[in-house]
PDB file of N, H, CA, C and O in Angstrom:
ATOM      1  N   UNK A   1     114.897 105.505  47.354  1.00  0.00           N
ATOM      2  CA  UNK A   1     115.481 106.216  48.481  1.00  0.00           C
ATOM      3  C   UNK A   1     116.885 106.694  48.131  1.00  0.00           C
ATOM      4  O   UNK A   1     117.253 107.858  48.288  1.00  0.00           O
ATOM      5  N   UNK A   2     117.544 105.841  47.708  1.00  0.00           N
ATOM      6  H   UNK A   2     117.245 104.895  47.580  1.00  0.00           H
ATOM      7  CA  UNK A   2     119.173 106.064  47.259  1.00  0.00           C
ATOM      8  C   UNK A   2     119.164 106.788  45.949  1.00  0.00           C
ATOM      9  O   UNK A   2     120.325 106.724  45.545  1.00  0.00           O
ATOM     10  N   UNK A   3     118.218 107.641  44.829  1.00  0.00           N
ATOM     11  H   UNK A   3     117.275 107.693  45.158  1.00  0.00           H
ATOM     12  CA  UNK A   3     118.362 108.399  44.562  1.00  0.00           C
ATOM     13  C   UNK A   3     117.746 110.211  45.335  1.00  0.00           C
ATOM     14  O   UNK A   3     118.367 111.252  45.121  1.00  0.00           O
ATOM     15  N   UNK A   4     116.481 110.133  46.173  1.00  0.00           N
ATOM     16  H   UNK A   4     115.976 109.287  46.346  1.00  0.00           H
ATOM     17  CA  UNK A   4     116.433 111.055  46.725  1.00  0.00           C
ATOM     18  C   UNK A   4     117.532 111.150  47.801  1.00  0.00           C
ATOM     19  O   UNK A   4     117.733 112.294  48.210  1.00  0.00           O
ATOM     20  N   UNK A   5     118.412 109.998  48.433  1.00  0.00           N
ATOM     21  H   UNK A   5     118.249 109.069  48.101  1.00  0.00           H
ATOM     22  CA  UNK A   5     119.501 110.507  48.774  1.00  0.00           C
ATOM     23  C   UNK A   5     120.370 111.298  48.296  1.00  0.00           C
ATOM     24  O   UNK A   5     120.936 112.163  48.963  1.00  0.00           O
ATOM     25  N   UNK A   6     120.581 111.057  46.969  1.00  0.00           N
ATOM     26  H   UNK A   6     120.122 110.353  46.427  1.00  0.00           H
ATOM     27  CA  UNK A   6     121.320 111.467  46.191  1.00  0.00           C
ATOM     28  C   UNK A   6     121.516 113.037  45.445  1.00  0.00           C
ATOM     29  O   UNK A   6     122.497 113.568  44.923  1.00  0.00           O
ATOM     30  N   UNK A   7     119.760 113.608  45.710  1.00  0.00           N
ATOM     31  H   UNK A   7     118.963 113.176  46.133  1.00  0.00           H
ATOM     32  CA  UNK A   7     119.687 114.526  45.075  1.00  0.00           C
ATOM     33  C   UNK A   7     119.782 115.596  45.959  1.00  0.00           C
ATOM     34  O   UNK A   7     119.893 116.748  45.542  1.00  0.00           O
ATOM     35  N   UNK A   8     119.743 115.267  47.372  1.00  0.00           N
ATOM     36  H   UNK A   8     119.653 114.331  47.711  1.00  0.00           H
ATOM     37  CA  UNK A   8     119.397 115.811  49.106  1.00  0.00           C
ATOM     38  C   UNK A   8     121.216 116.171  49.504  1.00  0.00           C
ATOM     39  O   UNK A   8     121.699 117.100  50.151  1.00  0.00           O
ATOM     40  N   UNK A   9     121.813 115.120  48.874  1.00  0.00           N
ATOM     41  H   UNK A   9     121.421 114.365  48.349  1.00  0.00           H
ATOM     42  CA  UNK A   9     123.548 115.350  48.988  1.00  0.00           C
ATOM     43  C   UNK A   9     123.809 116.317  48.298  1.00  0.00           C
ATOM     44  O   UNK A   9     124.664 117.090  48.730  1.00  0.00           O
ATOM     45  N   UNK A  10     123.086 116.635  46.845  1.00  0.00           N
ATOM     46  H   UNK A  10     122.391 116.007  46.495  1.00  0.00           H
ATOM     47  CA  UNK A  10     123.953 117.629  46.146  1.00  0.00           C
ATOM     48  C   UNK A  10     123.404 118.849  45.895  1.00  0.00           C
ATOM     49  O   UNK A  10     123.868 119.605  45.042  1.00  0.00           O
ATOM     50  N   UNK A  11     122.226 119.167  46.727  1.00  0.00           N
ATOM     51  H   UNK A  11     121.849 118.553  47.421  1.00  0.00           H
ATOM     52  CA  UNK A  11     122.284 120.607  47.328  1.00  0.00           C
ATOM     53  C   UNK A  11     123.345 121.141  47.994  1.00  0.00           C
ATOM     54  O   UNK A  11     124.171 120.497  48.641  1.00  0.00           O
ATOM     55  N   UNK A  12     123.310 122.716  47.779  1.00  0.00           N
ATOM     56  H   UNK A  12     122.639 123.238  47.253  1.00  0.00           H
ATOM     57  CA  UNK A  12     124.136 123.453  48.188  1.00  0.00           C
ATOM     58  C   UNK A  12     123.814 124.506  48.958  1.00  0.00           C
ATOM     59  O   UNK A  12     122.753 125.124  48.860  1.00  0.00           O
ATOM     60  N   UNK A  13     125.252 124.899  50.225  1.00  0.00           N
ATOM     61  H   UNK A  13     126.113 124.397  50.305  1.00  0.00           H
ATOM     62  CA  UNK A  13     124.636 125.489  51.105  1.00  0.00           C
ATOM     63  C   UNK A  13     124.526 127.390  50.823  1.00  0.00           C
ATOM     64  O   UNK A  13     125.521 128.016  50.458  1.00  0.00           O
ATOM     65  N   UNK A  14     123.432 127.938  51.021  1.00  0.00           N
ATOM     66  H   UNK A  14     122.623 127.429  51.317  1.00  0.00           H
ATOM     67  CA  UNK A  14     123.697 129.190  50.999  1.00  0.00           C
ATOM     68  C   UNK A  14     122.781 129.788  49.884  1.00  0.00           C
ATOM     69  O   UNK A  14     122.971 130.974  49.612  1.00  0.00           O
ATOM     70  N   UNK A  15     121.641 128.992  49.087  1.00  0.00           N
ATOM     71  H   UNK A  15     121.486 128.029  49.308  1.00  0.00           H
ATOM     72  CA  UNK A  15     121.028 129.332  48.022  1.00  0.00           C
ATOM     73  C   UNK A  15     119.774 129.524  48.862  1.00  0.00           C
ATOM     74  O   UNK A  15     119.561 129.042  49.974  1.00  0.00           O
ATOM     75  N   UNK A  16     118.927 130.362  48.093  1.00  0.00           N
ATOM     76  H   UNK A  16     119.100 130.754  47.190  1.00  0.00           H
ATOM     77  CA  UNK A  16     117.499 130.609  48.295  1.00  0.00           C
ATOM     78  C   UNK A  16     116.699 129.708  48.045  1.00  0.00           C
ATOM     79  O   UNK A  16     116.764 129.114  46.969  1.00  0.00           O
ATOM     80  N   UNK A  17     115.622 129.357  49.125  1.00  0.00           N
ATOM     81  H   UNK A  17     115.569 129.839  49.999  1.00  0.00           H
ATOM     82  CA  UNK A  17     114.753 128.219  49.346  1.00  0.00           C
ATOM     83  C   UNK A  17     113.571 128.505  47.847  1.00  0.00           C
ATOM     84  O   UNK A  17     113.431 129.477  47.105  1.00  0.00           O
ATOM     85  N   UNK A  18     112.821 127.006  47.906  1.00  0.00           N
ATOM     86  H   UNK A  18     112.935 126.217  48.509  1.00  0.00           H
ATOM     87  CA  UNK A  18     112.059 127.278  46.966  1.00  0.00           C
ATOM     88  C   UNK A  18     110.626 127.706  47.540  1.00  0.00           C
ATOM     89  O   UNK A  18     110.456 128.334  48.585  1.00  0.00           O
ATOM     90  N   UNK A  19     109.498 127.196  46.559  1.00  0.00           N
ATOM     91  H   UNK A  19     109.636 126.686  45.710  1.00  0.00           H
ATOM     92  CA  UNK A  19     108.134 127.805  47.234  1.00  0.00           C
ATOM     93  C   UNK A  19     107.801 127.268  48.879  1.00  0.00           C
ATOM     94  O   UNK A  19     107.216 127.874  49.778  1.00  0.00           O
ATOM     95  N   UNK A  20     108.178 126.429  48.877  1.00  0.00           N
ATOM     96  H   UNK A  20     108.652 125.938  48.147  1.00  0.00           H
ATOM     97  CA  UNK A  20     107.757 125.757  50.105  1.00  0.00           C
ATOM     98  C   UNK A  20     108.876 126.564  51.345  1.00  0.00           C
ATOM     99  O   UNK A  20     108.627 126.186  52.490  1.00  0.00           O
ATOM    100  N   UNK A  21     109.660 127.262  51.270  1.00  0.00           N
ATOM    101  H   UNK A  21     109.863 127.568  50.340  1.00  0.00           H
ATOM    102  CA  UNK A  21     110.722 128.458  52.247  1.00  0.00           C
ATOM    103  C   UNK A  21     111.194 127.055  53.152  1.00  0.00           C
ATOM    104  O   UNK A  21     110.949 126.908  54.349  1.00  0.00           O
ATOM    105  N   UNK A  22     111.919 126.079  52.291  1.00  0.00           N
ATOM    106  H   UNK A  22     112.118 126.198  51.319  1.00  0.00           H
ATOM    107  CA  UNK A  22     112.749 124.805  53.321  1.00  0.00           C
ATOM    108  C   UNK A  22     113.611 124.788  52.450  1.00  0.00           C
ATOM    109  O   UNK A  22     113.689 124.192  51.376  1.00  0.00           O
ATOM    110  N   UNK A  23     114.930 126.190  53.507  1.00  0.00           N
ATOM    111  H   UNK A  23     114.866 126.674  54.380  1.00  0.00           H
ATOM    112  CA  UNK A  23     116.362 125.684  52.819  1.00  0.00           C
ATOM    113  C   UNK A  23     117.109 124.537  52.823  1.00  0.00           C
ATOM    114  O   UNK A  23     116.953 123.697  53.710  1.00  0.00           O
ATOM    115  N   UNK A  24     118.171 124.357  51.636  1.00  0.00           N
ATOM    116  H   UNK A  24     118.297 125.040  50.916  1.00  0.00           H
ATOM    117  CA  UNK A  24     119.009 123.333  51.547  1.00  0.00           C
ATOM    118  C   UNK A  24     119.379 122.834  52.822  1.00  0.00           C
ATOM    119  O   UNK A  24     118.881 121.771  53.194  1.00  0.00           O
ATOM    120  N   UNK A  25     119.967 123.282  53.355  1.00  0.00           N
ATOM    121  H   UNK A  25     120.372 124.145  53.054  1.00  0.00           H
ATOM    122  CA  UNK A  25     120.431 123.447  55.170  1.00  0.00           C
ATOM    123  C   UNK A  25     119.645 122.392  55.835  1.00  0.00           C
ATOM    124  O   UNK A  25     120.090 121.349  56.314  1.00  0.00           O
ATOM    125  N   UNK A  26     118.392 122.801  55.803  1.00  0.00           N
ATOM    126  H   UNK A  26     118.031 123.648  55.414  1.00  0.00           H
ATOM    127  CA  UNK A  26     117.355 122.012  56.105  1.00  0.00           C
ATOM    128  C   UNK A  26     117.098 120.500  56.230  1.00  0.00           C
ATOM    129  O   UNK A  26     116.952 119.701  57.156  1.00  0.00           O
ATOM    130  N   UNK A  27     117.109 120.454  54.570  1.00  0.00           N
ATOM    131  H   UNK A  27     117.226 121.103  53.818  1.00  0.00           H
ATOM    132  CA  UNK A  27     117.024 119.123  54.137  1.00  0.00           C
ATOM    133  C   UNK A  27     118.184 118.273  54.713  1.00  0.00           C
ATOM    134  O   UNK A  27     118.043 117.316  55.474  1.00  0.00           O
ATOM    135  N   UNK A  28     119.865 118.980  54.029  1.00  0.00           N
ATOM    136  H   UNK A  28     119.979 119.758  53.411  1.00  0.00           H
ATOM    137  CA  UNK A  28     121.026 118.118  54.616  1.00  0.00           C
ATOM    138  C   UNK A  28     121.084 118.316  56.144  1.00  0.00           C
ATOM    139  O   UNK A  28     122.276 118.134  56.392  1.00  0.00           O
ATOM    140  N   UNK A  29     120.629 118.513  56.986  1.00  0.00           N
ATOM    141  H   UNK A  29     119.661 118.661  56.784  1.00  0.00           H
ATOM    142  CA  UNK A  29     120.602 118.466  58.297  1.00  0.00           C
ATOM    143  C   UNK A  29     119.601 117.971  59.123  1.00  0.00           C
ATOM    144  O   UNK A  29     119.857 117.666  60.288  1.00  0.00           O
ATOM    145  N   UNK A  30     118.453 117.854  58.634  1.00  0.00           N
ATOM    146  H   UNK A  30     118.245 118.101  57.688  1.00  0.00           H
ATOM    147  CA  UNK A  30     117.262 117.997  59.651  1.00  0.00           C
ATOM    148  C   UNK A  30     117.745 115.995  59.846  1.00  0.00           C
ATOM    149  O   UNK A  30     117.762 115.653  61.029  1.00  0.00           O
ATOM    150  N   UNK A  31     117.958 115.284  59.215  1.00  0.00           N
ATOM    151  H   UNK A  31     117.944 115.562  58.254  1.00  0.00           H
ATOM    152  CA  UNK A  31     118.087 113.877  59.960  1.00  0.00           C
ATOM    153  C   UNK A  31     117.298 113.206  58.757  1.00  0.00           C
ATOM    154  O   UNK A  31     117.027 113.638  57.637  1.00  0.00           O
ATOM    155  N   UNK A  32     116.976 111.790  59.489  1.00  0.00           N
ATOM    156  H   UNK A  32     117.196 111.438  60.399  1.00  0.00           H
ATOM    157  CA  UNK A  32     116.528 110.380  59.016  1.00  0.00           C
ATOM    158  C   UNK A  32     115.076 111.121  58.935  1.00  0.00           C
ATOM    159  O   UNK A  32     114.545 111.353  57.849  1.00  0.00           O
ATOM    160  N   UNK A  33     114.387 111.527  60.388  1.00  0.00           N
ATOM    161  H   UNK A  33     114.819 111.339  61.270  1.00  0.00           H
ATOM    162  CA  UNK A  33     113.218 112.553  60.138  1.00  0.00           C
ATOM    163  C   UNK A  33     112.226 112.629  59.453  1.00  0.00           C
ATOM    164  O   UNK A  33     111.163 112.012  59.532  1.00  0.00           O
ATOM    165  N   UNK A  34     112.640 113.571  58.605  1.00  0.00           N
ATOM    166  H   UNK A  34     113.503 114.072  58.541  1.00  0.00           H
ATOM    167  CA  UNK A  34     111.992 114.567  57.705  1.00  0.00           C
ATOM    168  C   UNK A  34     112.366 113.763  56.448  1.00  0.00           C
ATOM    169  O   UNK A  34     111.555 113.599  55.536  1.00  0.00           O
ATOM    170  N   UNK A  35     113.904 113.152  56.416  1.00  0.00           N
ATOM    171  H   UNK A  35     114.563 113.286  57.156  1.00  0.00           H
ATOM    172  CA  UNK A  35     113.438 112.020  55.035  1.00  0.00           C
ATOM    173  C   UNK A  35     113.300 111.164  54.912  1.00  0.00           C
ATOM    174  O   UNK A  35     113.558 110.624  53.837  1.00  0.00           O
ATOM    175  N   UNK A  36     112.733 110.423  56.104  1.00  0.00           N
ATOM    176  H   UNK A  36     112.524 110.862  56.977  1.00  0.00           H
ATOM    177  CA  UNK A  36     111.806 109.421  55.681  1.00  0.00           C
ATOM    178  C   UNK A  36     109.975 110.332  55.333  1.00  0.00           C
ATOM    179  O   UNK A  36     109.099 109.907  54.579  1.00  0.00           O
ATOM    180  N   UNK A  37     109.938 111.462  56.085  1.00  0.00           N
ATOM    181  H   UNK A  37     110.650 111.807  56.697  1.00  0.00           H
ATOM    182  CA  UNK A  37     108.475 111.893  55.639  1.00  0.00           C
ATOM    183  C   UNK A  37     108.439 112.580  54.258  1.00  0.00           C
ATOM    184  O   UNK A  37     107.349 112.792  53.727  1.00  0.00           O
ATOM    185  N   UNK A  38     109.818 113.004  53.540  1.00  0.00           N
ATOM    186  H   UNK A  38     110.703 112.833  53.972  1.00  0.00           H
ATOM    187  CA  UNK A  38     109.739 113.180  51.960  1.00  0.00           C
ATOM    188  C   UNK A  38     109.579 112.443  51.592  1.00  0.00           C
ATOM    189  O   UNK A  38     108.829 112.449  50.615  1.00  0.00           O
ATOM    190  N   UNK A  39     110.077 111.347  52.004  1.00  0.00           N
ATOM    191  H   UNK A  39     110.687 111.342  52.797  1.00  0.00           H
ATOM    192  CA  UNK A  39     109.960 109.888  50.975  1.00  0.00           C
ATOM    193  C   UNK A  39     108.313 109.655  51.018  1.00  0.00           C
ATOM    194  O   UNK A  39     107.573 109.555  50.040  1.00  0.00           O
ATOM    195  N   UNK A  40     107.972 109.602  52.318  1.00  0.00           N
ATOM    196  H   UNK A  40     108.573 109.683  53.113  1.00  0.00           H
ATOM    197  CA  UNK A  40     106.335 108.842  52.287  1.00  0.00           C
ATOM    198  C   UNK A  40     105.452 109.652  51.305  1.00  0.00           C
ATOM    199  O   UNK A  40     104.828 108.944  50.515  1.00  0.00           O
ATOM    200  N   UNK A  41     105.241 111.195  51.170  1.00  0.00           N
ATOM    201  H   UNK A  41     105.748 111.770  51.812  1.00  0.00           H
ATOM    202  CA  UNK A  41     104.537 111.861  50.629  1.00  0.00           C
ATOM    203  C   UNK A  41     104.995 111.230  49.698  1.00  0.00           C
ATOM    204  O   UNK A  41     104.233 110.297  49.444  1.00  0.00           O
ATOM    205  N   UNK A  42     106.516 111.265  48.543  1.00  0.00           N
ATOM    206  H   UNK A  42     107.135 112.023  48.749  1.00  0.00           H
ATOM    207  CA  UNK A  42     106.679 111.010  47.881  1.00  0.00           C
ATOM    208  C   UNK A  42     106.094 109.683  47.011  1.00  0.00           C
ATOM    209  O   UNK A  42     105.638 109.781  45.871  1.00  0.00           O
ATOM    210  N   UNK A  43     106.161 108.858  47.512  1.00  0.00           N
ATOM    211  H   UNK A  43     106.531 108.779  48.437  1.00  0.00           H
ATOM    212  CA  UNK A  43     105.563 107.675  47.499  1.00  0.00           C
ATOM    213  C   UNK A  43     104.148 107.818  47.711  1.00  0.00           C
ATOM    214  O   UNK A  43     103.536 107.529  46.683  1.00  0.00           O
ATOM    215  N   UNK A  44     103.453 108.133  48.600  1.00  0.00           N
ATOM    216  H   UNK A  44     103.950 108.367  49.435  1.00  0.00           H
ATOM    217  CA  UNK A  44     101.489 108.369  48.087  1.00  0.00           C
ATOM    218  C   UNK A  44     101.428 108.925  47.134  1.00  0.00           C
ATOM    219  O   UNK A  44     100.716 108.506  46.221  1.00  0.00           O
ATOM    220  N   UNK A  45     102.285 110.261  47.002  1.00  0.00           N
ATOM    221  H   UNK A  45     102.864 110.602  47.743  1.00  0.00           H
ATOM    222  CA  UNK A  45     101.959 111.119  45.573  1.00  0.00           C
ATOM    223  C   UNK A  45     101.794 109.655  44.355  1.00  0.00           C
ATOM    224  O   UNK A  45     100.749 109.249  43.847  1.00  0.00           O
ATOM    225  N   UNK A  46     103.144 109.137  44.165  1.00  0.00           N
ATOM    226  H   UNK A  46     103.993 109.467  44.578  1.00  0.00           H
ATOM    227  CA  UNK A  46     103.382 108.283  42.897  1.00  0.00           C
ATOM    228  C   UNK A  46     102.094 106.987  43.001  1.00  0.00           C
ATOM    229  O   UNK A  46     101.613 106.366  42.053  1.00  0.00           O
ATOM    230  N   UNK A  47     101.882 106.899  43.936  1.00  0.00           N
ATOM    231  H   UNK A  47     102.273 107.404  44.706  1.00  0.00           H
ATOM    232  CA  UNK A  47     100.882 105.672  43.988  1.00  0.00           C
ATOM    233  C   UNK A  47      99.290 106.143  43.923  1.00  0.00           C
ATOM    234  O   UNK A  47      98.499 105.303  43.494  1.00  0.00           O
ATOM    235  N   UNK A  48      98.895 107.141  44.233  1.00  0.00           N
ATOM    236  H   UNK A  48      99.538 107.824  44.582  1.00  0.00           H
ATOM    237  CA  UNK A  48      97.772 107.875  43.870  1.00  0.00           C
ATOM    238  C   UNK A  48      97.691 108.308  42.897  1.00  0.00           C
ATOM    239  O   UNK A  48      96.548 108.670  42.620  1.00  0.00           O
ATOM    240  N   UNK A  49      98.752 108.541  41.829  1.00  0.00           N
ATOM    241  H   UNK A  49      99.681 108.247  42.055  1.00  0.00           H
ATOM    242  CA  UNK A  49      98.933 108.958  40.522  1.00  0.00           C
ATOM    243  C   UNK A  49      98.627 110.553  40.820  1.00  0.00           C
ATOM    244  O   UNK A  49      99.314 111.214  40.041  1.00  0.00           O
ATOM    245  N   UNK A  50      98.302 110.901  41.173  1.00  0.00           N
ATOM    246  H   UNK A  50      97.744 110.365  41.806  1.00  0.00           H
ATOM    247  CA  UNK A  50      98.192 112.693  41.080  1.00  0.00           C
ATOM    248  C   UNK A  50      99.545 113.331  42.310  1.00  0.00           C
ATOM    249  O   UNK A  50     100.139 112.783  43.239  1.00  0.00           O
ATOM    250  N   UNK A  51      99.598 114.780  41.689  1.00  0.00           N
ATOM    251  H   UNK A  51      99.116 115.224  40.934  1.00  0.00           H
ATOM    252  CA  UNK A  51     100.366 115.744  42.747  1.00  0.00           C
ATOM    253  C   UNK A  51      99.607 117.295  43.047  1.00  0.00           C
ATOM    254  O   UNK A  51      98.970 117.854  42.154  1.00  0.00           O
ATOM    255  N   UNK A  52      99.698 117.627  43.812  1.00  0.00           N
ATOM    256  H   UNK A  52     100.214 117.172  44.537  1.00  0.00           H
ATOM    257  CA  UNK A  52      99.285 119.052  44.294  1.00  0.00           C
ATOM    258  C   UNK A  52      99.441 120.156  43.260  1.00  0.00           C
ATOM    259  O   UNK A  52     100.514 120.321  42.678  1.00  0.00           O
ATOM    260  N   UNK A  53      98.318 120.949  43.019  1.00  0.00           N
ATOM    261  H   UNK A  53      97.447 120.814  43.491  1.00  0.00           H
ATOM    262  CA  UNK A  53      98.761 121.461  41.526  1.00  0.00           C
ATOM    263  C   UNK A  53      99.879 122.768  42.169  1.00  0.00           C
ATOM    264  O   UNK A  53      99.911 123.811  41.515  1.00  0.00           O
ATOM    265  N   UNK A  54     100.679 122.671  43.317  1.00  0.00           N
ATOM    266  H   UNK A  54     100.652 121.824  43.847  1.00  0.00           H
ATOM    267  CA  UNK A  54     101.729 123.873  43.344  1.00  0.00           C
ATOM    268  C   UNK A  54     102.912 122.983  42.921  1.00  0.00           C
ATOM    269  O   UNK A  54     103.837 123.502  42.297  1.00  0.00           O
ATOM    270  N   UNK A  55     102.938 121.581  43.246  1.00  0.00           N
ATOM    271  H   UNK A  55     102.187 121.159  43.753  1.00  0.00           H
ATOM    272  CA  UNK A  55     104.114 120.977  42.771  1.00  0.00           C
ATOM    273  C   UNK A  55     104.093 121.305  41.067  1.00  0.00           C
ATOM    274  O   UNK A  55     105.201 121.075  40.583  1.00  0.00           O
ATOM    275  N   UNK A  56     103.183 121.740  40.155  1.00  0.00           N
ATOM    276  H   UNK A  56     102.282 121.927  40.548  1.00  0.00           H
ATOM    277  CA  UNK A  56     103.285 122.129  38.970  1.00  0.00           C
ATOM    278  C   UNK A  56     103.679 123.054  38.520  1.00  0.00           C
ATOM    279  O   UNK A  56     104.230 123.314  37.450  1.00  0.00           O
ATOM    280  N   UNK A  57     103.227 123.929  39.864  1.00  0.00           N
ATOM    281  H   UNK A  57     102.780 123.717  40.733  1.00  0.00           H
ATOM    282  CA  UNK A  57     103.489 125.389  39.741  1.00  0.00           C
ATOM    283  C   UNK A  57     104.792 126.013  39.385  1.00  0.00           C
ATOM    284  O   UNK A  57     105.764 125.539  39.973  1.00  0.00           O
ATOM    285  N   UNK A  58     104.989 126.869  38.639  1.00  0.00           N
ATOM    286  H   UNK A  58     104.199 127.254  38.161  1.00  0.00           H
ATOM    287  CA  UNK A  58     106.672 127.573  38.514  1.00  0.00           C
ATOM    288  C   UNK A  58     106.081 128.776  38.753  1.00  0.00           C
ATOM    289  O   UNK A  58     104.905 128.994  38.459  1.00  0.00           O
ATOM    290  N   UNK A  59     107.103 129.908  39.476  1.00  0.00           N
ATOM    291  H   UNK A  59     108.058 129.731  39.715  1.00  0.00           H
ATOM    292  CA  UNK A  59     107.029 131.299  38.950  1.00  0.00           C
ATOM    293  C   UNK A  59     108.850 131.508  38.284  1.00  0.00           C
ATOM    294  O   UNK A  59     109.802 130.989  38.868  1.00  0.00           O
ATOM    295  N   UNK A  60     108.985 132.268  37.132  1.00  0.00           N
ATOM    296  H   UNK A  60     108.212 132.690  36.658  1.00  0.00           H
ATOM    297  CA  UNK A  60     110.809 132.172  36.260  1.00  0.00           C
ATOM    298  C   UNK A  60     110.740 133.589  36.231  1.00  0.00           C
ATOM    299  O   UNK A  60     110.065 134.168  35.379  1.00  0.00           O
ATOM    300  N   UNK A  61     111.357 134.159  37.056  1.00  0.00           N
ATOM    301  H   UNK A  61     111.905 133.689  37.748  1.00  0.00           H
ATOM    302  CA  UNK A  61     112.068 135.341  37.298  1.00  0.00           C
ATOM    303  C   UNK A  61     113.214 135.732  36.118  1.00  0.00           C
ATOM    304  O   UNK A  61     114.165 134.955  36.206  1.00  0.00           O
ATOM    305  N   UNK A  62     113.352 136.550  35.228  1.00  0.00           N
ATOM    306  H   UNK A  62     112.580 137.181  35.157  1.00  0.00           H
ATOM    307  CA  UNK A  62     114.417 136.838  34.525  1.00  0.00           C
ATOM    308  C   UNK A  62     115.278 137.787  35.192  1.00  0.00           C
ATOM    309  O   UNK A  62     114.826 138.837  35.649  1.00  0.00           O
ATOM    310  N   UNK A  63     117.234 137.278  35.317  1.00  0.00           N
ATOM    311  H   UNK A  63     117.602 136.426  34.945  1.00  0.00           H
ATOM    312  CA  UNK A  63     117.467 138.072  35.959  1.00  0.00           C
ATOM    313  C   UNK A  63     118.702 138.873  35.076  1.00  0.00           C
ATOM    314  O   UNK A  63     119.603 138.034  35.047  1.00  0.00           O
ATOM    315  N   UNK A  64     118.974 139.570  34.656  1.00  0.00           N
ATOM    316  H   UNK A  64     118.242 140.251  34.679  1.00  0.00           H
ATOM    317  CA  UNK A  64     120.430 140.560  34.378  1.00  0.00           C
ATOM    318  C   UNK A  64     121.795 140.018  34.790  1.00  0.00           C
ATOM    319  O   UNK A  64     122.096 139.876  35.975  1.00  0.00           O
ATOM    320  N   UNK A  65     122.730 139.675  33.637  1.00  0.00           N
ATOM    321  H   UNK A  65     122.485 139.790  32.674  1.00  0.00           H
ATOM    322  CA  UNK A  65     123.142 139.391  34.069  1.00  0.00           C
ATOM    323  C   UNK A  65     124.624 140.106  33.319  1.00  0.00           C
ATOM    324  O   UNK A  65     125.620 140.349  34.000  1.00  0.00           O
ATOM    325  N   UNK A  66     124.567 140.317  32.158  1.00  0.00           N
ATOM    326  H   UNK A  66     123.757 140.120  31.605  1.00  0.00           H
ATOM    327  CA  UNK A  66     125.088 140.762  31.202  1.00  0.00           C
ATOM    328  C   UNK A  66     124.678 140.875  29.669  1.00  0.00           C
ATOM    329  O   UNK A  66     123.906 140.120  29.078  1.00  0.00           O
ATOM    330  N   UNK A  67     125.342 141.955  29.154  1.00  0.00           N
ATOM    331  H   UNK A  67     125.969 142.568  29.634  1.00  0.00           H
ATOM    332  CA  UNK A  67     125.242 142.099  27.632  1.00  0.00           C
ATOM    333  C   UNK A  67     123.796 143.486  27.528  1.00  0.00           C
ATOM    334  O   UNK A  67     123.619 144.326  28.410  1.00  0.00           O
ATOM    335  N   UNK A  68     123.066 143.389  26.409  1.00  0.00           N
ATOM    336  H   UNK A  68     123.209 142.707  25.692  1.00  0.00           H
ATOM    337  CA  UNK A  68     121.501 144.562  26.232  1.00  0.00           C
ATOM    338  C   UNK A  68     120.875 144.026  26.967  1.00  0.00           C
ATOM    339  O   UNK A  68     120.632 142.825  26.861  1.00  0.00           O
ATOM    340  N   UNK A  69     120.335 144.945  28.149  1.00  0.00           N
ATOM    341  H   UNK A  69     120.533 145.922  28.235  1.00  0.00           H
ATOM    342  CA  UNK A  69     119.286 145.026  28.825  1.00  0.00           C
ATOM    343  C   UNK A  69     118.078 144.921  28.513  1.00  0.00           C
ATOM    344  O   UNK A  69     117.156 144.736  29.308  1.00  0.00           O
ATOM    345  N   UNK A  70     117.979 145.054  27.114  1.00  0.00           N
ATOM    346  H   UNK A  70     118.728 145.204  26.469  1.00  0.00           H
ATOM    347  CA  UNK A  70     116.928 145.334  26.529  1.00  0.00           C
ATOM    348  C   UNK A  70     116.683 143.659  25.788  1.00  0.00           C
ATOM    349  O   UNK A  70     115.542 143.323  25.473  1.00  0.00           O
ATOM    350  N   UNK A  71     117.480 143.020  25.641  1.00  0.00           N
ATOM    351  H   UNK A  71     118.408 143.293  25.897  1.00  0.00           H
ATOM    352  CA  UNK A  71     117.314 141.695  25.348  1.00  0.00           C
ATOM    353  C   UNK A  71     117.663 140.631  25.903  1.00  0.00           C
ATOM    354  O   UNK A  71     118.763 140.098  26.050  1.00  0.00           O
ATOM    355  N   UNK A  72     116.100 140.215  26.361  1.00  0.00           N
ATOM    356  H   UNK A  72     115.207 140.648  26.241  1.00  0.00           H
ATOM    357  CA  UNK A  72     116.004 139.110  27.798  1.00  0.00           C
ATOM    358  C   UNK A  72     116.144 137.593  27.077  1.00  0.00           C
ATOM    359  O   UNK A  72     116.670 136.604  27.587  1.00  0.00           O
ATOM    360  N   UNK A  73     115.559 137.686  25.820  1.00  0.00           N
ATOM    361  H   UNK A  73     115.131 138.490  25.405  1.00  0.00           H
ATOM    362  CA  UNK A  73     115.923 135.926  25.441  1.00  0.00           C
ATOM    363  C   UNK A  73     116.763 136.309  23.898  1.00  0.00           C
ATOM    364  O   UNK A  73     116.851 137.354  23.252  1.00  0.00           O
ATOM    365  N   UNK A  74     117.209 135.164  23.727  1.00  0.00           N
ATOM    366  H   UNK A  74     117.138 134.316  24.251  1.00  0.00           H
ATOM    367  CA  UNK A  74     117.924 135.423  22.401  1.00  0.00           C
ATOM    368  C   UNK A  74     116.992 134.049  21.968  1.00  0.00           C
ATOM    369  O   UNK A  74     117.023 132.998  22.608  1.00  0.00           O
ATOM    370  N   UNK A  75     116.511 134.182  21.265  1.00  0.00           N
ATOM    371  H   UNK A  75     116.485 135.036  20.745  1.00  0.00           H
ATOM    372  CA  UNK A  75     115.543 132.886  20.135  1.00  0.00           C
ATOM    373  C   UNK A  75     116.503 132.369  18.601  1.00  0.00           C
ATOM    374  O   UNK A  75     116.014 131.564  17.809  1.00  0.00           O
TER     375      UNK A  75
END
């Protein structure tokens, strides 16, 4: 608990939500709530041994930021 506290503190306000559209805001505000019901999922997930295959899921947007446009990774 006292590290998902931990990780729920050091969100920041004003960033774009992830797949699930539950901003930071959210989390540091909604109460005891909603994290004790992260925690519980959290906890069946780890004790059932499996997770939802979107928790696997990524989509990685490349974005511009500076330097050739034309070169998105440097290897």
């Amino acid at each position: 608990m006292d590290e998902m506290a931990g990780a729920i503190a050091g969100l920041k306000d004003g960033k774009a939500p992830g797949g699930d559209v539950i901003t930071a805001e959210v989390w540091m505000h909604e109460g005891d709530n909603l994290f004790s019901r992260l925690h519980q999922l959290i906890t069946n997930a780890w004790e059932m041994g499996s997770v939802a295959q979107i928790w696997k899921d990524a989509s990685i947007v490349t974005i511009y930021k500076k330097g050739d446009r034309t070169e998105l990774w440097e290897i």
